[in-house]
PQR file of N, CA, C, O and H, with PARSE charges and radii, in Angstrom:
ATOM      1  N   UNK A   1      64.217  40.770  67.267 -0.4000 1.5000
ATOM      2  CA  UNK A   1      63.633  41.493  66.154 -0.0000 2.0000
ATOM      3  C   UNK A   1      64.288  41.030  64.856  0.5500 1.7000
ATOM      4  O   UNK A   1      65.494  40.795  64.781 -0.5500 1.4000
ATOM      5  N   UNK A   2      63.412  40.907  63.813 -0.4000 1.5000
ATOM      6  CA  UNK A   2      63.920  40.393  62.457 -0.0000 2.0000
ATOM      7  C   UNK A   2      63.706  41.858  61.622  0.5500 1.7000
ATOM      8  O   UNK A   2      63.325  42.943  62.060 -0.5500 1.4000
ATOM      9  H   UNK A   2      62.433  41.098  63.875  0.4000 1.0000
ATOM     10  N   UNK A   3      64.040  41.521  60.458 -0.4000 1.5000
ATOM     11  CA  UNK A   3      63.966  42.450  59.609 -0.0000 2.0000
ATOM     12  C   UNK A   3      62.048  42.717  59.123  0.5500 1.7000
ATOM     13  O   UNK A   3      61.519  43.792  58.842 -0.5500 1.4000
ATOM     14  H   UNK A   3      64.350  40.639  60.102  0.4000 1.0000
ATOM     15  N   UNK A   4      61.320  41.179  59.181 -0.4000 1.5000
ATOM     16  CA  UNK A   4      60.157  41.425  58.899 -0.0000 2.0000
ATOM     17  C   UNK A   4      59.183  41.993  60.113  0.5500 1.7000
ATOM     18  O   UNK A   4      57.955  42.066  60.076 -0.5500 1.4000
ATOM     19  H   UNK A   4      61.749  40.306  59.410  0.4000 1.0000
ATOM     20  N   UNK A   5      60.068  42.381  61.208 -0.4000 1.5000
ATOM     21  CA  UNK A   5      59.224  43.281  62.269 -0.0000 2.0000
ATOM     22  C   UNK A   5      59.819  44.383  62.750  0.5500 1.7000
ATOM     23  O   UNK A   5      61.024  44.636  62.752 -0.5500 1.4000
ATOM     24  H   UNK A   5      61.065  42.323  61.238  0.4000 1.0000
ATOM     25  N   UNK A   6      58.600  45.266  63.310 -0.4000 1.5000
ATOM     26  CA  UNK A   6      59.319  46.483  64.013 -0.0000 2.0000
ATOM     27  C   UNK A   6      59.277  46.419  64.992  0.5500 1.7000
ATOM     28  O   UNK A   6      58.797  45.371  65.426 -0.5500 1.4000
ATOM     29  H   UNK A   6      57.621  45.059  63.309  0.4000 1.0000
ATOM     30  N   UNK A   7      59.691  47.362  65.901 -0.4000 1.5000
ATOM     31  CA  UNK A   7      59.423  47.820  67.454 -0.0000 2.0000
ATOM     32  C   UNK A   7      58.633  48.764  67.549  0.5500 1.7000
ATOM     33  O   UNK A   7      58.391  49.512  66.602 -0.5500 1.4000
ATOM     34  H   UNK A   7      60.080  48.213  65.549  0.4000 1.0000
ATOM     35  N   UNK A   8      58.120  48.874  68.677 -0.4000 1.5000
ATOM     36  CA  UNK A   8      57.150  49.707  69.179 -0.0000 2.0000
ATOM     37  C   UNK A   8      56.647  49.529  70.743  0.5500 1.7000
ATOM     38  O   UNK A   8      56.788  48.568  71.500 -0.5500 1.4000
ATOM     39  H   UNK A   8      58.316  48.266  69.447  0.4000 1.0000
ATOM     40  N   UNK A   9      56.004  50.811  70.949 -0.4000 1.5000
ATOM     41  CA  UNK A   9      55.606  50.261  72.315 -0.0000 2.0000
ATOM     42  C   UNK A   9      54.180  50.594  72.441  0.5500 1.7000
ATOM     43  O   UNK A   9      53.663  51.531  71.833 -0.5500 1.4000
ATOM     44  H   UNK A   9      55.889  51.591  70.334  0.4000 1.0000
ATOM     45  N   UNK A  10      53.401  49.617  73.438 -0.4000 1.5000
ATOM     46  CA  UNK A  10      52.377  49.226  73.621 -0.0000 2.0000
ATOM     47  C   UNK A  10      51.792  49.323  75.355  0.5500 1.7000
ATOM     48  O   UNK A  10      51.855  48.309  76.049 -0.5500 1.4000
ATOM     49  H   UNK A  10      53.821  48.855  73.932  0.4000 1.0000
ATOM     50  N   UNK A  11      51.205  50.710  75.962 -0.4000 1.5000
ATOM     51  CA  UNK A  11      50.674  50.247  77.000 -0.0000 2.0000
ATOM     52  C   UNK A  11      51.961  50.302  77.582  0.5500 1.7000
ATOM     53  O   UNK A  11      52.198  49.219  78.116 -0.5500 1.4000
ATOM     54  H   UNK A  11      51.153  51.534  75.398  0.4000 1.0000
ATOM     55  N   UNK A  12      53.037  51.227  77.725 -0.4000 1.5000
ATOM     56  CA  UNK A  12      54.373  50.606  78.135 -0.0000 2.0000
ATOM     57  C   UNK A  12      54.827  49.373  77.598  0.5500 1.7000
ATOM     58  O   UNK A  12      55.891  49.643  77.040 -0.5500 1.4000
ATOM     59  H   UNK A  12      52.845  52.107  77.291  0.4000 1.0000
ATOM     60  N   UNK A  13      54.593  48.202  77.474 -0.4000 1.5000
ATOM     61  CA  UNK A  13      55.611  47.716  76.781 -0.0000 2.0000
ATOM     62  C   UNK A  13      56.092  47.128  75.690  0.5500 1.7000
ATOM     63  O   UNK A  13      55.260  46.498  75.037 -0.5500 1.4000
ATOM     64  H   UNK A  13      53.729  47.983  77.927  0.4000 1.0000
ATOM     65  N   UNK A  14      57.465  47.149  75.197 -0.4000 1.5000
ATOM     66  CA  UNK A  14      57.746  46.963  74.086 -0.0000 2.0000
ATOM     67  C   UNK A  14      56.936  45.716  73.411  0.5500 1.7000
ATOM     68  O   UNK A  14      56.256  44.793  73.859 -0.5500 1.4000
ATOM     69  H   UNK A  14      58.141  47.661  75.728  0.4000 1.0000
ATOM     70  N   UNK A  15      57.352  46.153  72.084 -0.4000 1.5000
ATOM     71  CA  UNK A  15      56.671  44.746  71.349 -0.0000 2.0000
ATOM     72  C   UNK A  15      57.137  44.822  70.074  0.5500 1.7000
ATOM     73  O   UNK A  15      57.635  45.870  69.665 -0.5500 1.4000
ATOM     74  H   UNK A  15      57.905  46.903  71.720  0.4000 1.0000
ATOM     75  N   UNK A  16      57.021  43.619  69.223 -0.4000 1.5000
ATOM     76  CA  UNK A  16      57.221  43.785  67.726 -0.0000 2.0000
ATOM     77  C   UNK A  16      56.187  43.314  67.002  0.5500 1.7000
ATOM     78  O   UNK A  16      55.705  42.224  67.310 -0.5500 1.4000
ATOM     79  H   UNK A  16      56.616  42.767  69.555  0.4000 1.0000
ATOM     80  N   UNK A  17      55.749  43.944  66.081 -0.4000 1.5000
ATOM     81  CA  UNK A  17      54.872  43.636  64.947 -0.0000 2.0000
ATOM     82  C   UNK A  17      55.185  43.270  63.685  0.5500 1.7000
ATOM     83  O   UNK A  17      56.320  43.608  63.349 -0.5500 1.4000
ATOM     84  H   UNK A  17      56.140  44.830  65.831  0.4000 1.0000
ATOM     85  N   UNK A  18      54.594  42.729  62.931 -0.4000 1.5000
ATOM     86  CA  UNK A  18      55.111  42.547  61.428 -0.0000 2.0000
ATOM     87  C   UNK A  18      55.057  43.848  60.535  0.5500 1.7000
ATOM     88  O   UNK A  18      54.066  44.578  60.536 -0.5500 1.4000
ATOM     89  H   UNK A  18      53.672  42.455  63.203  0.4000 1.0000
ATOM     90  N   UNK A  19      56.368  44.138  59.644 -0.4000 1.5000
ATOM     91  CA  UNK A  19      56.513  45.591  59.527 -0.0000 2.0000
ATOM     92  C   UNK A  19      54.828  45.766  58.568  0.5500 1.7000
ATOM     93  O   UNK A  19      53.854  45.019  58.657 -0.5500 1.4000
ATOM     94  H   UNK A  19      57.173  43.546  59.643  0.4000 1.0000
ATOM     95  N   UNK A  20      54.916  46.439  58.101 -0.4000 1.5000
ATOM     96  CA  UNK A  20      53.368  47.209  57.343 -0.0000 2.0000
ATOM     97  C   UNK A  20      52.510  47.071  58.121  0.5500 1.7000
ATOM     98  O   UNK A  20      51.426  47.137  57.541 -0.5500 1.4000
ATOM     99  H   UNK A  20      55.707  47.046  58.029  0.4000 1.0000
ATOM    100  N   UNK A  21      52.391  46.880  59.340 -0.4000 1.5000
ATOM    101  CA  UNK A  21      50.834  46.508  59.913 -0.0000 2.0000
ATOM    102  C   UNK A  21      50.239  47.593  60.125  0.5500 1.7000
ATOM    103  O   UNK A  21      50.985  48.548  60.341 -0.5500 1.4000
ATOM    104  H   UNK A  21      53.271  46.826  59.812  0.4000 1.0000
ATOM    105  N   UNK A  22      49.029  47.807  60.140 -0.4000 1.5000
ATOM    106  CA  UNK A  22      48.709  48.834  60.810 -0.0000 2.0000
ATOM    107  C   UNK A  22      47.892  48.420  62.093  0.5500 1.7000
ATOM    108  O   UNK A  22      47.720  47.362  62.697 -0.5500 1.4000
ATOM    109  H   UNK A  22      48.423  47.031  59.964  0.4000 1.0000
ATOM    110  N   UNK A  23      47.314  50.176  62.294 -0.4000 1.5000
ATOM    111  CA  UNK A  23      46.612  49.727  63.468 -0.0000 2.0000
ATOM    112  C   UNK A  23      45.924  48.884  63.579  0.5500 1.7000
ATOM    113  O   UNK A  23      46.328  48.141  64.474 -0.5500 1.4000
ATOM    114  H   UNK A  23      47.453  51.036  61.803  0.4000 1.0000
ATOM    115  N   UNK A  24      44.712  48.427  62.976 -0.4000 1.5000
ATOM    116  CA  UNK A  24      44.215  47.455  62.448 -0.0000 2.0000
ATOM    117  C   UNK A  24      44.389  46.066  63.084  0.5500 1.7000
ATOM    118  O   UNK A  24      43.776  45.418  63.932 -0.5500 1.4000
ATOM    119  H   UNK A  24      44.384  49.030  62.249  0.4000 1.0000
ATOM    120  N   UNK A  25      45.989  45.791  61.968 -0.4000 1.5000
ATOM    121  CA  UNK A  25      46.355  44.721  62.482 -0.0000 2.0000
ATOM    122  C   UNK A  25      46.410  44.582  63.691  0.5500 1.7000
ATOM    123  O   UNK A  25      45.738  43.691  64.211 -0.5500 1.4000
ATOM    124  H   UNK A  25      46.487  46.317  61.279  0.4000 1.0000
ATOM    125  N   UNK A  26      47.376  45.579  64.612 -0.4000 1.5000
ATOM    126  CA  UNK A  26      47.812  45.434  65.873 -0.0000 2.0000
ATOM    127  C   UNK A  26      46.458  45.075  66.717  0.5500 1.7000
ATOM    128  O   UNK A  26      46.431  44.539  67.825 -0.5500 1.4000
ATOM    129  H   UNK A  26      47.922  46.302  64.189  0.4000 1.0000
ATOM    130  N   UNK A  27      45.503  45.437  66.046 -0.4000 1.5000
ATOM    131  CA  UNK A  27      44.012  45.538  67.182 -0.0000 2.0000
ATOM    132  C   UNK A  27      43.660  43.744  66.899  0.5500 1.7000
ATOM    133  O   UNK A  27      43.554  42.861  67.751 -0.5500 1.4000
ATOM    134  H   UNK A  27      45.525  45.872  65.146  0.4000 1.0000
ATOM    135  N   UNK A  28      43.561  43.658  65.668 -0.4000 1.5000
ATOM    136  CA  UNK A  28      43.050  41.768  64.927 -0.0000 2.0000
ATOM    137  C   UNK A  28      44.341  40.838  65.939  0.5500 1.7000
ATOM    138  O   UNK A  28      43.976  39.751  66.388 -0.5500 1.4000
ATOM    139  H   UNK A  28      43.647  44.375  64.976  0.4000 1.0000
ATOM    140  N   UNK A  29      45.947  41.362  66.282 -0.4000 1.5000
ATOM    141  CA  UNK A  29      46.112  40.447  66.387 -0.0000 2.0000
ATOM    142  C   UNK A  29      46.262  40.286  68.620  0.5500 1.7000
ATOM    143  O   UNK A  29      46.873  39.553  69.398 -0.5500 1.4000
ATOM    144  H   UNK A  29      46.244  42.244  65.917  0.4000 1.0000
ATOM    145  N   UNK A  30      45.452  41.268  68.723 -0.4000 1.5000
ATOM    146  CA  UNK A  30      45.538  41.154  70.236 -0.0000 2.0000
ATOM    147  C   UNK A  30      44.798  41.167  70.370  0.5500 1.7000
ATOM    148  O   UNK A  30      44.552  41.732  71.435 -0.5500 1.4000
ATOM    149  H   UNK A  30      44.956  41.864  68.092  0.4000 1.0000
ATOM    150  N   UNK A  31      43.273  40.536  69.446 -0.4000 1.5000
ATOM    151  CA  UNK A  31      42.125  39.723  69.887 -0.0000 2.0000
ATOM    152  C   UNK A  31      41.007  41.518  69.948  0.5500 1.7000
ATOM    153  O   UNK A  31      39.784  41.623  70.040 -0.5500 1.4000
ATOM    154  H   UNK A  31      43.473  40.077  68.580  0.4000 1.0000
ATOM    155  N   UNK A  32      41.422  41.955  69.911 -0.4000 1.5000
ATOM    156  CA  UNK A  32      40.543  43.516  70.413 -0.0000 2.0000
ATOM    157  C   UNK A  32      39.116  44.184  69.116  0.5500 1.7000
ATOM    158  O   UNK A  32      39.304  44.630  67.984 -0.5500 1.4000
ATOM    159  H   UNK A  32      42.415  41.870  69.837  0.4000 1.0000
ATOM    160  N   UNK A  33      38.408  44.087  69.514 -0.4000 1.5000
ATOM    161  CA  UNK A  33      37.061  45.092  68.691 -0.0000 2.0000
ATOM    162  C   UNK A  33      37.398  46.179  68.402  0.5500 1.7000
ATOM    163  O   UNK A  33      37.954  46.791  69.314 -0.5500 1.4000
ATOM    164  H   UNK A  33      38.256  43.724  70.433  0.4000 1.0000
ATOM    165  N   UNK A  34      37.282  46.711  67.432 -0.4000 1.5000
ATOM    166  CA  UNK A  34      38.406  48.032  66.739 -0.0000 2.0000
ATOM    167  C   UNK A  34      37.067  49.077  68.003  0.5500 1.7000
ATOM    168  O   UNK A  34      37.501  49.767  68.925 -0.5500 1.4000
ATOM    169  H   UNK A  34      36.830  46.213  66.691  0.4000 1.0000
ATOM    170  N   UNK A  35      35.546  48.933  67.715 -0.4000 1.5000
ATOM    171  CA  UNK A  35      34.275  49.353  68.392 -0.0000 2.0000
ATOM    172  C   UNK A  35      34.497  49.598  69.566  0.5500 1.7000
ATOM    173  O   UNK A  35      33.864  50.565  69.990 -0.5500 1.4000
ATOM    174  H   UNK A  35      35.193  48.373  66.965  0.4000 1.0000
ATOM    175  N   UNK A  36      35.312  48.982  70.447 -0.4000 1.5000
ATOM    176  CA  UNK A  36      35.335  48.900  71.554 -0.0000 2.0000
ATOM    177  C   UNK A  36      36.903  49.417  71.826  0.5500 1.7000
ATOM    178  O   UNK A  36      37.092  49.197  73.022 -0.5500 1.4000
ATOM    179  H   UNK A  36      35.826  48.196  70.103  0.4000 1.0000
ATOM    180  N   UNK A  37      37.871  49.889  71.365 -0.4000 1.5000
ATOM    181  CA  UNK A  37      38.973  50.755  71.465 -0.0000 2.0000
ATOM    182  C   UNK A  37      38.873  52.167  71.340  0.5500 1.7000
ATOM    183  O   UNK A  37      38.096  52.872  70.696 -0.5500 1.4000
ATOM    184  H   UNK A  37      37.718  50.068  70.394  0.4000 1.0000
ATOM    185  N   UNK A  38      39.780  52.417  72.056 -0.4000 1.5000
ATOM    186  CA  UNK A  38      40.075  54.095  72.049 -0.0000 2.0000
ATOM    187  C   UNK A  38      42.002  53.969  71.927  0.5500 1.7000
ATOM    188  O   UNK A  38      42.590  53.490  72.896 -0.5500 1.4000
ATOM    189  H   UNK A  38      40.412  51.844  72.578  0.4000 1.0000
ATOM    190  N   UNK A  39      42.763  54.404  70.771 -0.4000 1.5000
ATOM    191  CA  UNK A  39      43.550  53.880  70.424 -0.0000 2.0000
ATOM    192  C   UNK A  39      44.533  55.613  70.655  0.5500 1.7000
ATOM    193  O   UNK A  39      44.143  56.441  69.831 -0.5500 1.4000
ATOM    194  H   UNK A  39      42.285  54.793  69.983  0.4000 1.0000
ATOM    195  N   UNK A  40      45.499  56.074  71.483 -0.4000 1.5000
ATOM    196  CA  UNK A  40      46.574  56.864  71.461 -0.0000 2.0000
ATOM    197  C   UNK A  40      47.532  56.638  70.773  0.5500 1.7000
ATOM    198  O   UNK A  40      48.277  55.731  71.144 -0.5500 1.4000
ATOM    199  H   UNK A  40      45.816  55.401  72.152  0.4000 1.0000
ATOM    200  N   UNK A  41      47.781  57.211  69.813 -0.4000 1.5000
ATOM    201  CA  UNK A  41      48.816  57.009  68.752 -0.0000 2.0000
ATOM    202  C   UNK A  41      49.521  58.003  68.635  0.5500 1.7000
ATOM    203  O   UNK A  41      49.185  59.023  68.034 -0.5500 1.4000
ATOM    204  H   UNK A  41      47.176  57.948  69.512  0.4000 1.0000
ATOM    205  N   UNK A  42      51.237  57.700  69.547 -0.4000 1.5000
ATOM    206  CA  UNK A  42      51.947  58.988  69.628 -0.0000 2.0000
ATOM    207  C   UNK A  42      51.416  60.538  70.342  0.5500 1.7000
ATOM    208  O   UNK A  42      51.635  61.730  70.121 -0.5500 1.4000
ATOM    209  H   UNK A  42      51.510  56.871  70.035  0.4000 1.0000
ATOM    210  N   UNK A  43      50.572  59.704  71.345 -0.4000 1.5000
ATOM    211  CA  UNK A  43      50.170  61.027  72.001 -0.0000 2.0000
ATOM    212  C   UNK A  43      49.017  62.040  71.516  0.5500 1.7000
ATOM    213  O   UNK A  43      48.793  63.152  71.994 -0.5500 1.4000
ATOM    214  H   UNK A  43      50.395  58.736  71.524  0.4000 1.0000
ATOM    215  N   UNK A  44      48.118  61.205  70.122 -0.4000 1.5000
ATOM    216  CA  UNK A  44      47.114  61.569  70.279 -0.0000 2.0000
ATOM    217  C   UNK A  44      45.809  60.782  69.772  0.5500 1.7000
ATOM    218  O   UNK A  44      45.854  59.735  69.126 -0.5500 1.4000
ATOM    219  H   UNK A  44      48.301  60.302  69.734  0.4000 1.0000
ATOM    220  N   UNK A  45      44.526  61.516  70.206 -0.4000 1.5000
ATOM    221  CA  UNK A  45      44.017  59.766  69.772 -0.0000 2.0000
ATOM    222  C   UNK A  45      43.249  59.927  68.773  0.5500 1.7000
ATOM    223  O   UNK A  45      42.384  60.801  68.716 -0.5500 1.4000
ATOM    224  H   UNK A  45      44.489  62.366  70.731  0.4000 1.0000
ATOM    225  N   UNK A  46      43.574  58.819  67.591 -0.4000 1.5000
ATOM    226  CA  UNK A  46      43.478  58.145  66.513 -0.0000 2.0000
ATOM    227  C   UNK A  46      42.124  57.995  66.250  0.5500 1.7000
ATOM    228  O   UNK A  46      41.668  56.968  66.752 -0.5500 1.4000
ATOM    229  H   UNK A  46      44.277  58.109  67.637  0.4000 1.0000
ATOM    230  N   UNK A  47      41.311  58.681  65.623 -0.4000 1.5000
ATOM    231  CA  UNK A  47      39.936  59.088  64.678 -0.0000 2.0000
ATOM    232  C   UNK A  47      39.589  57.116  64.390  0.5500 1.7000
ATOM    233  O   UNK A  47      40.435  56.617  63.647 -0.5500 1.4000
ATOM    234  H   UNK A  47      41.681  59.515  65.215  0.4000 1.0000
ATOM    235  N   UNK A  48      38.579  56.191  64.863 -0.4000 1.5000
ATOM    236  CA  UNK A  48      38.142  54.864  64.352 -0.0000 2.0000
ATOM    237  C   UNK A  48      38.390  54.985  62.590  0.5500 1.7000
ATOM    238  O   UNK A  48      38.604  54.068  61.798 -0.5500 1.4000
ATOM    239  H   UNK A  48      37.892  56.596  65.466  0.4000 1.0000
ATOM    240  N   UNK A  49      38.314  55.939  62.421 -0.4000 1.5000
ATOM    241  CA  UNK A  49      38.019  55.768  60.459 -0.0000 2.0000
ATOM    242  C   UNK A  49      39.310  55.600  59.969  0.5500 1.7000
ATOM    243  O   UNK A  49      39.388  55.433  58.751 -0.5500 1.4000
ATOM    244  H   UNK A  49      38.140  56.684  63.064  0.4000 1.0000
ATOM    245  N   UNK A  50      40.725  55.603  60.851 -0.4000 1.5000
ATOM    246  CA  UNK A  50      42.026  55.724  60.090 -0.0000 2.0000
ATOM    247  C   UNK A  50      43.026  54.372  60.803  0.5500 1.7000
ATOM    248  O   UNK A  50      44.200  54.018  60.695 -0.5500 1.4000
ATOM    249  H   UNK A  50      40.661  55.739  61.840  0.4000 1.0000
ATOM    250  N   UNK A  51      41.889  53.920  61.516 -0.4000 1.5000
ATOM    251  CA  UNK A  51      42.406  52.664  61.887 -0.0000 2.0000
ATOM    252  C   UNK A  51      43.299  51.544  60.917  0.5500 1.7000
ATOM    253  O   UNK A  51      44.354  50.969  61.184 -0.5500 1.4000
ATOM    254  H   UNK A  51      40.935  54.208  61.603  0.4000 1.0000
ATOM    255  N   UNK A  52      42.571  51.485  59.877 -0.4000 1.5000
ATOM    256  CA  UNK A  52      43.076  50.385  58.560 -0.0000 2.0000
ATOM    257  C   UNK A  52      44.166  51.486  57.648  0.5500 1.7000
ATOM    258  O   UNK A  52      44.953  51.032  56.818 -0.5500 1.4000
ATOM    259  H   UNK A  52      41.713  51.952  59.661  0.4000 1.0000
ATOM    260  N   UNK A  53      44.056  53.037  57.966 -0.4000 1.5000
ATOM    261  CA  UNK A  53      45.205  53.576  57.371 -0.0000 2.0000
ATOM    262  C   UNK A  53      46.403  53.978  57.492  0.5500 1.7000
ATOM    263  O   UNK A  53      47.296  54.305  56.711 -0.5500 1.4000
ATOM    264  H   UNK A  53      43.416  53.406  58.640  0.4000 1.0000
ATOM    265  N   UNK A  54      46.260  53.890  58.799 -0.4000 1.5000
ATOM    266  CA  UNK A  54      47.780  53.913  59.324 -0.0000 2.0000
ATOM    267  C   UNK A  54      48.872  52.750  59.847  0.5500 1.7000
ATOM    268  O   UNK A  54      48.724  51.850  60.674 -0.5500 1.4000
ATOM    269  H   UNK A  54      45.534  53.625  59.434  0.4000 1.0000
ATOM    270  N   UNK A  55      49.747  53.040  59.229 -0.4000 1.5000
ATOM    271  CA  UNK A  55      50.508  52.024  59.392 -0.0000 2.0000
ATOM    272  C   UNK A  55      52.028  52.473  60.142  0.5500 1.7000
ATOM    273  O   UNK A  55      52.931  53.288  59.951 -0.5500 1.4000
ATOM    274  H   UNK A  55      49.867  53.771  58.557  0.4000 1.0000
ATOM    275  N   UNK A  56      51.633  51.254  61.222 -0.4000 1.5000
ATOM    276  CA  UNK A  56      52.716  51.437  62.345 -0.0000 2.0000
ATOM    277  C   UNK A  56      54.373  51.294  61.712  0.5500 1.7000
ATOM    278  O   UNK A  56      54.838  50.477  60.917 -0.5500 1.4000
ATOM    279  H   UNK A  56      50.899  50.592  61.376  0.4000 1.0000
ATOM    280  N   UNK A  57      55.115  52.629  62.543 -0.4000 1.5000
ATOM    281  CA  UNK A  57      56.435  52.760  62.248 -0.0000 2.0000
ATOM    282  C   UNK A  57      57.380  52.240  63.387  0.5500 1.7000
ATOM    283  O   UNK A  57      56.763  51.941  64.409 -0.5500 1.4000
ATOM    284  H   UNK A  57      54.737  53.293  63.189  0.4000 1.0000
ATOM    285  N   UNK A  58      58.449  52.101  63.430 -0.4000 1.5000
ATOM    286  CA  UNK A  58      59.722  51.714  64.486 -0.0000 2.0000
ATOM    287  C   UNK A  58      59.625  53.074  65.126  0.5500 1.7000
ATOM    288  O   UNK A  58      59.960  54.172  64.682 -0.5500 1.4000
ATOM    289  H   UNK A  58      58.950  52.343  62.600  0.4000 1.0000
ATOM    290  N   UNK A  59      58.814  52.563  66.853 -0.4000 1.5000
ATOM    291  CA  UNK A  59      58.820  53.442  67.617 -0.0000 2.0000
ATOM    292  C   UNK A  59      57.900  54.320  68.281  0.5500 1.7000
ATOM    293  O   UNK A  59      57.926  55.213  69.127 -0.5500 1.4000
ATOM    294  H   UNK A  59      58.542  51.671  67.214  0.4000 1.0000
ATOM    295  N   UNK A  60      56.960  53.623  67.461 -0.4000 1.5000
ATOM    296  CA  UNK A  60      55.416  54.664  67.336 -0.0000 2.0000
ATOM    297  C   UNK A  60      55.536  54.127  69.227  0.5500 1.7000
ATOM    298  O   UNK A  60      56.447  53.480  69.743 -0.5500 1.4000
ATOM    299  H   UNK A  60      56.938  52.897  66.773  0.4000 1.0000
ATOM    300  N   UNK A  61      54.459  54.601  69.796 -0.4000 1.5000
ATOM    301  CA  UNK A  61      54.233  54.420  70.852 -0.0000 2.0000
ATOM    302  C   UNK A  61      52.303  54.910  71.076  0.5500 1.7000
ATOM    303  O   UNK A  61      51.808  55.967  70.684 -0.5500 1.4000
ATOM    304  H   UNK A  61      53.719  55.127  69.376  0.4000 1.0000
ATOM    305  N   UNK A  62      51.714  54.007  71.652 -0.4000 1.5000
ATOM    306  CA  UNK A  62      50.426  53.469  71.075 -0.0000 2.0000
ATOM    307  C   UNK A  62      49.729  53.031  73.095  0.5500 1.7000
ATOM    308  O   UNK A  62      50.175  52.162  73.845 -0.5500 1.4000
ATOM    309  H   UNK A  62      52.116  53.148  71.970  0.4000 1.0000
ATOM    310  N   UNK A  63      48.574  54.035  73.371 -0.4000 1.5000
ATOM    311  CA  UNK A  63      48.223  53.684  74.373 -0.0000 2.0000
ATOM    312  C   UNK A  63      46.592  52.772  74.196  0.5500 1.7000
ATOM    313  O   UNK A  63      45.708  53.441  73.660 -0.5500 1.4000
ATOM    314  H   UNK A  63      48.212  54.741  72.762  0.4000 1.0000
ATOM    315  N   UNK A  64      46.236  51.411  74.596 -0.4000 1.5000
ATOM    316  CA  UNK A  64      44.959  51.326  74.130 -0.0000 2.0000
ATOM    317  C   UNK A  64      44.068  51.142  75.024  0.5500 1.7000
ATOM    318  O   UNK A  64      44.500  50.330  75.843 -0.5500 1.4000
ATOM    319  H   UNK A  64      46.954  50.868  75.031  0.4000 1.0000
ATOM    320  N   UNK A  65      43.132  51.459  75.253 -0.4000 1.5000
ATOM    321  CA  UNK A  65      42.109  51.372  76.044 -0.0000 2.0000
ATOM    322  C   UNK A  65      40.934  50.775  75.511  0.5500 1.7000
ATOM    323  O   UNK A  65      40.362  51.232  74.521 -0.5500 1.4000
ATOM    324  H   UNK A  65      42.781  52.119  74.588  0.4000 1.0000
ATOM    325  N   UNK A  66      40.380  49.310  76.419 -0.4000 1.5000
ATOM    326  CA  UNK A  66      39.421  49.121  75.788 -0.0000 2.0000
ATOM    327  C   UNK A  66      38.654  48.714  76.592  0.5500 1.7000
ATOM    328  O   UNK A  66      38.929  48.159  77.655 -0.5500 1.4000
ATOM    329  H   UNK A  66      40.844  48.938  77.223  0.4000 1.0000
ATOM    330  N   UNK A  67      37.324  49.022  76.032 -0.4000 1.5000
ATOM    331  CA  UNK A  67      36.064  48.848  76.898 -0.0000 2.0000
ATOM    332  C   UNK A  67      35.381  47.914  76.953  0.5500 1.7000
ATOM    333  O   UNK A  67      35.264  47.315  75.884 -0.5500 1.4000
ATOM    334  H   UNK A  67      37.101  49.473  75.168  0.4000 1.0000
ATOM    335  N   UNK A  68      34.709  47.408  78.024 -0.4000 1.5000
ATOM    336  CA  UNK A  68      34.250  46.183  78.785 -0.0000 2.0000
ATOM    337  C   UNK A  68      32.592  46.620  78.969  0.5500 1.7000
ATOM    338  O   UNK A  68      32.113  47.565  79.597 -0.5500 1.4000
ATOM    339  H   UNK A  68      34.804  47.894  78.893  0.4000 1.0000
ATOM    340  N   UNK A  69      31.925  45.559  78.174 -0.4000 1.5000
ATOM    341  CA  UNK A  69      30.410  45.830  78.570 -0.0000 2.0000
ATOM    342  C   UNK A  69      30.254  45.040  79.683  0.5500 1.7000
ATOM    343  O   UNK A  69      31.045  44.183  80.076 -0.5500 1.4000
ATOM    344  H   UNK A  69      32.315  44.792  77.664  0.4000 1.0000
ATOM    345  N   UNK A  70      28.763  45.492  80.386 -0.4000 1.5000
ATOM    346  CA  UNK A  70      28.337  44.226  81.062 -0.0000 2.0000
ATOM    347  C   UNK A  70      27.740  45.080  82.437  0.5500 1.7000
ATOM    348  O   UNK A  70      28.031  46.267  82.583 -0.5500 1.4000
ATOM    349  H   UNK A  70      28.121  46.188  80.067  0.4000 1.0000
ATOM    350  N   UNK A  71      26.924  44.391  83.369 -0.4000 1.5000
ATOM    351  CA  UNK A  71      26.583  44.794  84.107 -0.0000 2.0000
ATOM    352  C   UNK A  71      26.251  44.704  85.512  0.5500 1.7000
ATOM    353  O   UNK A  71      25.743  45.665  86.089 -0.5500 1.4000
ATOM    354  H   UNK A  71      26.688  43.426  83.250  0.4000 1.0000
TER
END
């Protein structure tokens, strides 16, 4: 960990992000459709509209679930 990232955990496991990111980011940079997430943030889950407003802290803890079309 550097100073320009935090910790956090993800799905169980740890990880670091670049500090200010938000959810957002975390979703852009693990390839994920914000549309297609259901995002637990600290144990509760995170409204799609506050996705780009919240910004992840040292520690947050973040469950994501995402959905798979197809048939």
């Amino acid at each position: 960990m550097t100073d320009a990232t935090i910790p956090l955990v993800v799905n169980g496991k740890d990880r670091h992000i670049a500090r200010g990111a938000t959810v957002r980011g975390l979703l852009d940079e693990l390839d994920l459709l914000p549309g297609m997430v259901v995002v637990e943030y600290n144990r509760e889950i995170l409204p799609r509209k506050e996705y780009d407003e919240v910004e992840l802290q040292p520690g947050d803890r973040l469950e994501l679930v995402h959905f798979v079309g197809g048939g």
